[in-house]
C-alpha positions as CSV (number, residue, x, y, z in Angstrom):
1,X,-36.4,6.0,-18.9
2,X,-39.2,3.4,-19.4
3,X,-39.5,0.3,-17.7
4,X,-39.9,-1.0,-21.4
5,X,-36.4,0.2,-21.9
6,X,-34.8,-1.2,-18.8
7,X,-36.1,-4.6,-19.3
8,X,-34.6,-4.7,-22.9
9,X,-31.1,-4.3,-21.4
10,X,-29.1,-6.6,-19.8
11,X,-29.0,-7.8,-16.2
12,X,-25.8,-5.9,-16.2
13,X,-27.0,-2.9,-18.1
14,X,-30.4,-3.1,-15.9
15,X,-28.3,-2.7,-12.6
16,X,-25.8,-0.2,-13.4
17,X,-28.9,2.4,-14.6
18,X,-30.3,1.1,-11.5
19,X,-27.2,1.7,-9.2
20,X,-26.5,5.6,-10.9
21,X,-29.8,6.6,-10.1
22,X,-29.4,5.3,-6.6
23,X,-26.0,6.1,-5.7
24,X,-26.7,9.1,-3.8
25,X,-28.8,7.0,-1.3
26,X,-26.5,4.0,-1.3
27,X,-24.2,6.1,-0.7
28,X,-25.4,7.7,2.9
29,X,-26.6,4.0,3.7
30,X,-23.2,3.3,3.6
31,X,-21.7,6.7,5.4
32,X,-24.3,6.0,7.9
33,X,-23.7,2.5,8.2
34,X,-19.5,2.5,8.4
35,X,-17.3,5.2,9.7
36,X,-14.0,4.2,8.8
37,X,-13.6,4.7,4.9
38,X,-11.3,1.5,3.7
39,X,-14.0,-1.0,5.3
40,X,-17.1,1.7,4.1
41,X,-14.9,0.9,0.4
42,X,-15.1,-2.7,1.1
43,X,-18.9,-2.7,2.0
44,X,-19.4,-1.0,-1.5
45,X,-18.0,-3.5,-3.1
46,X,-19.2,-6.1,-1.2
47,X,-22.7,-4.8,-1.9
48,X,-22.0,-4.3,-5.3
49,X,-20.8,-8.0,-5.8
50,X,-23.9,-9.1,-4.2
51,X,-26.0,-7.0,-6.4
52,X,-23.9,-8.1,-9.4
53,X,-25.1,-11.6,-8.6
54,X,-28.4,-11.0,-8.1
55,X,-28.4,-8.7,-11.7
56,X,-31.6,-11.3,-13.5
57,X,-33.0,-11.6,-10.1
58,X,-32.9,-8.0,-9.7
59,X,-34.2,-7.0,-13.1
60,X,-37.4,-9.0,-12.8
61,X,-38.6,-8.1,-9.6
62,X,-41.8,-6.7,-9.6
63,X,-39.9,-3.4,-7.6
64,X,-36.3,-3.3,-8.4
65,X,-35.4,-0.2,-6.0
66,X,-37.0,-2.1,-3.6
67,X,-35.1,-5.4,-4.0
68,X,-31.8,-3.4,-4.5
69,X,-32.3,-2.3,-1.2
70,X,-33.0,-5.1,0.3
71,X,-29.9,-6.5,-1.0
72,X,-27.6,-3.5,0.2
73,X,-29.2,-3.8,4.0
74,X,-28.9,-7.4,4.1
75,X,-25.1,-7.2,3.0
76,X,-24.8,-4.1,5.7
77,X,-26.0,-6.4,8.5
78,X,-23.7,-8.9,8.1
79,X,-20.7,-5.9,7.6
80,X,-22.0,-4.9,10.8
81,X,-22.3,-8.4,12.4
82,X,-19.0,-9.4,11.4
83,X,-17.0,-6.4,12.3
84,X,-18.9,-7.2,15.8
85,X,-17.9,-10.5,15.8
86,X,-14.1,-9.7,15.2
87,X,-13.5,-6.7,16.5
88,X,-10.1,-4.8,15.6
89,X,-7.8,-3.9,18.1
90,X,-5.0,-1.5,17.2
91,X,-1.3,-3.1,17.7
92,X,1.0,-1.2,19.9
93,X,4.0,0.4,18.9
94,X,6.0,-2.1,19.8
95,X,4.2,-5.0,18.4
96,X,3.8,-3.2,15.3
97,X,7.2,-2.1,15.1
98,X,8.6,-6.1,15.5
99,X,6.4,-7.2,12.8
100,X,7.7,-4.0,10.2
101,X,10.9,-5.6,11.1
102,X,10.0,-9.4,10.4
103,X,8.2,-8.1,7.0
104,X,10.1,-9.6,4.2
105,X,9.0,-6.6,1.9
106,X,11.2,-4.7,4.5
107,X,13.9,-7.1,4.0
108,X,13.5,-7.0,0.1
109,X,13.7,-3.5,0.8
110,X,16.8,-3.5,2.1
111,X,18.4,-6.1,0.2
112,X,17.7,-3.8,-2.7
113,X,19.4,-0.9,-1.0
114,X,22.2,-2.8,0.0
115,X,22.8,-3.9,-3.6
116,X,22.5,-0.1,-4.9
117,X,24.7,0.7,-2.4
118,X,27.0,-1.7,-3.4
119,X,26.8,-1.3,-7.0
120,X,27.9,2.8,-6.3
121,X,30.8,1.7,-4.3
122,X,31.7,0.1,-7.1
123,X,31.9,3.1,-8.7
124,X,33.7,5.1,-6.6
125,X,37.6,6.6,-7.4
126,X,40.2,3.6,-6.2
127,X,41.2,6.0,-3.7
128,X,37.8,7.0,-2.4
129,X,36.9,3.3,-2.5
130,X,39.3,1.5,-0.4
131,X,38.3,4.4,2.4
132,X,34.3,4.2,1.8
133,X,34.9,-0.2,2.2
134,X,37.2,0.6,4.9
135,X,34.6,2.7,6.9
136,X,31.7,0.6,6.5
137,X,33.5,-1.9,8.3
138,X,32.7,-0.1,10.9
139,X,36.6,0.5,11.2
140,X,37.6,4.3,12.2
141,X,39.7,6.7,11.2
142,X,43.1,5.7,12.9
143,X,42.5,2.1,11.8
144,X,41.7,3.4,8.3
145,X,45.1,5.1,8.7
146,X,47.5,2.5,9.8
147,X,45.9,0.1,7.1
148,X,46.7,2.1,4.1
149,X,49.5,3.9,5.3
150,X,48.6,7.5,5.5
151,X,48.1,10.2,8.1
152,X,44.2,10.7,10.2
153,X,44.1,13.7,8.4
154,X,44.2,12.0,4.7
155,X,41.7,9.3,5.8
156,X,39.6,12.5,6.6
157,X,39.5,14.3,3.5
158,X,39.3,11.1,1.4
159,X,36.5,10.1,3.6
160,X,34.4,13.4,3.3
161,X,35.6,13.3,-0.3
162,X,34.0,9.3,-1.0
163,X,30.9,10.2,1.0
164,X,30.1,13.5,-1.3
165,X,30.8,11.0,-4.5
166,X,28.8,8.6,-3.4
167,X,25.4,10.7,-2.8
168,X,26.0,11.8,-6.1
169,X,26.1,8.5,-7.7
170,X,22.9,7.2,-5.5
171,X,21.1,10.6,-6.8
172,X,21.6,10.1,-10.5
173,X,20.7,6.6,-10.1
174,X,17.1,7.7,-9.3
């Protein structure tokens, strides 16, 4: 391609042709440059905002790959001085596990299970039902039993019986 050419395209135009031709070495800058790969993602597009920016600036410099350069080793050293500045620490189990438990996606989560739950209950044989609400009252078998009148054994076979219908309603509900 000519440098005629390039300078009739667009800023835009100018700096992806640029950026193709180059990828390769921006590309080891950056695998040189970052070892974990979500913040070596962020860096690219961090560079390539920058560079995005700098598109008419870039396009009339008297040596673009040089300028490009430039721009992706500047925005490097401030990756690299900022990740210095605050550096990461892992969380510890514990800590991590308390915050997966404050997280209100979590909650949403199980709000929504709840409701399904709830919604298959529904669902469920009269018989089957009063069992199923029964049990996740946390109430067992011989309380089950004296409540609705009927032996362990019944309160067994009903409960089996509800627990089999009720994975099979939460299944086709997927």
């Amino acid at each position: 391609m000519t440098l005629s050419h390039l300078i009739a395209e667009t800023p835009e135009q100018f700096l992806l042709t640029l950026w193709q031709q180059d990828q390769g070495a921006i590309s080891r800058t950056l695998m040189a440059s970052e070892a974990d790969p979500a913040a070596r993602q962020d860096l690219k597009q961090d560079i390539f905002l920058a560079l995005h920016q700098s598109a008419e600036r870039l396009q009339a410099a008297e040596l673009p790959r040089a300028y490009l350069f430039r721009i992706v080793h500047n925005v490097t050293v401030d990756h690299i001085a900022r990740a210095q500045r605050y550096k990461w620490q892992p969380l510890d189990d514990e800590t991590q596990q308390q915050m997966l438990q404050e997280c209100p996606s979590t909650e949403v989560a199980e709000q929504q299970q709840s409701q399904q739950i709830m919604q298959a209950v529904r669902r469920l044989s009269l018989a089957n039902r009063q069992v199923m609400l029964l049990a996740m009252e946390d109430l067992d078998a011989p309380e089950i039993a004296e409540i609705l009148q009927i032996s362990h054994g019944a309160v067994r076979v009903r409960l089996n019986r509800a627990k089999t219908e009720l994975m099979e309603l939460m299944q086709n509900d997927r």
